[in-house]
C-alpha positions in Angstrom: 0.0 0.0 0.0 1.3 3.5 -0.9 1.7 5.9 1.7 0.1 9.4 0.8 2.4 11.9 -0.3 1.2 14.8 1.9 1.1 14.3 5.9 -2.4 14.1 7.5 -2.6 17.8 9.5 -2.8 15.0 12.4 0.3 13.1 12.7 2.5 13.4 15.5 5.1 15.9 14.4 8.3 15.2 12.7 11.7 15.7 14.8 14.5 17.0 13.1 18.0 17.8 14.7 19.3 21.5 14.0 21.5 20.8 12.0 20.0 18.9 9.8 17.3 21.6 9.7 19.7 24.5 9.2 20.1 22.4 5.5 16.6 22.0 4.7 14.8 25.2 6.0 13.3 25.6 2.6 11.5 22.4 2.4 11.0 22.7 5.7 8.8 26.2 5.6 7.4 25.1 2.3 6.2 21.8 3.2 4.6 23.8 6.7 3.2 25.8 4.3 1.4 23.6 1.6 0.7 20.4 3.9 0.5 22.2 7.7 3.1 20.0 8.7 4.6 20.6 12.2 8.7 20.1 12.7 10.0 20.7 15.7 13.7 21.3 15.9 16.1 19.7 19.0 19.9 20.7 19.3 22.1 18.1 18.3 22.4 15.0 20.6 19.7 16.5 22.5 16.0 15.3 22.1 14.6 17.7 24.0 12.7 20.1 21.5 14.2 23.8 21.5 12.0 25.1 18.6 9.3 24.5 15.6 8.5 25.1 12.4 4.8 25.7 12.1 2.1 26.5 9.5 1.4 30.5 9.9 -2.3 29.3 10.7 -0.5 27.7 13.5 1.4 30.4 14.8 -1.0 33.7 14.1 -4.1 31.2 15.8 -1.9 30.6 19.3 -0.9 34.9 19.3 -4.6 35.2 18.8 -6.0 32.9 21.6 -3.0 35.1 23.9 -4.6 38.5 22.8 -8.2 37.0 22.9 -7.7 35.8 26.5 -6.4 39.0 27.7 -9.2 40.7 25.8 -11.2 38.9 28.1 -9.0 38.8 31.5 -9.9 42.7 31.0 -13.4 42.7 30.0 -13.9 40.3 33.0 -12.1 42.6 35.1 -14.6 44.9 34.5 -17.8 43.1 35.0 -16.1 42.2 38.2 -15.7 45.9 39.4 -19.0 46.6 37.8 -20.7 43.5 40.3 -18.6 44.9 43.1 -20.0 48.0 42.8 -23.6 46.9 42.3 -23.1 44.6 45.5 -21.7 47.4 47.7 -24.3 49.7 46.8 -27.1 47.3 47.4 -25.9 46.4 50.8 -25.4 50.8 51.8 -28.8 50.8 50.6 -30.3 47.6 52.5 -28.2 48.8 56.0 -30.1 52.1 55.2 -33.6 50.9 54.7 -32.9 48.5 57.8 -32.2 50.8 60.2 -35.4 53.2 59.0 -37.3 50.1 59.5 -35.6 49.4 63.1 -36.1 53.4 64.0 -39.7 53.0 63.0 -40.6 49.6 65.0 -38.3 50.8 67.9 -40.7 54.8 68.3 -43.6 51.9 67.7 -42.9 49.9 70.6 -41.6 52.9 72.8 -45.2 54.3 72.2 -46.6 51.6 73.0 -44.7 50.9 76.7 -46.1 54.9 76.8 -49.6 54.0 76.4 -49.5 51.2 78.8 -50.9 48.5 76.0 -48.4 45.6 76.8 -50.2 45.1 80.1 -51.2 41.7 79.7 -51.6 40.7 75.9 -49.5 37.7 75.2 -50.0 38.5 71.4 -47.6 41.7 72.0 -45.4 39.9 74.0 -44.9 37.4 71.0 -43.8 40.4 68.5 -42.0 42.2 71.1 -40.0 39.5 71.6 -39.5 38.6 67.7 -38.7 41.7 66.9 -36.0 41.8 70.1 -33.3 41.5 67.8 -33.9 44.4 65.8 -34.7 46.5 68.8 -31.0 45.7 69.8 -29.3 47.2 67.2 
């Protein structure tokens, strides 16, 4: 069976050492080029990869994804701030309608222990002592 001349975009990528690539860049850049082959170079002796030759697809998709996730490290940054914001206001304005609501049912019971109505009615003594934690703040 023949083996197809171009490499399937898929196969692992080819190894070549330095030096040997210093002799074929050419081939090497067109054959990136033409059939998105991937070489990655290691020094001599060495096969630890230093370097690749990549398709300019390749290379221009991977600095995109950088500058899109930054794009949105920043965007996100500010939708953060923006929630922050949102949440600190809404809790000013929640400590602010609490303690009108605490002012208010605090003068309501006060009048009340003026007037003399908590005498005996265990329905008032209920509240009053549901609403004992508000009174305390």
């Amino acid at each position: 069976m023949a083996v197809p001349a171009l490499a399937h975009p898929h196969d692992q990528p080819r190894t070549l050492p330095l030096r040997e690539a210093r002799t074929r860049l050419t081939q090497l850049v067109a054959m990136a080029e033409l059939t998105d082959t991937v070489t990655v170079l290691t020094r001599d002796g060495d096969p630890r990869p230093v370097a690749a030759i990549v398709p300019a697809a390749a290379a221009r998709s991977a600095a995109q994804a950088r500058a899109d996730a930054e794009r949105l490290a920043a965007v996100s940054a500010g939708w953060a701030r923006r929630l922050d914001d949102l949440h600190r206001r809404g809790a000013e304005r929640h400590a602010a309608e609490l303690r009108t609501v605490t002012d208010a049912l605090a003068e309501v019971w006060a009048e009340l222990d003026r007037r003399g109505v908590l005498s005996g009615d265990p329905t008032l003594a209920r509240l009053r002592a549901a609403h004992a934690d508000l009174l305390r703040r």
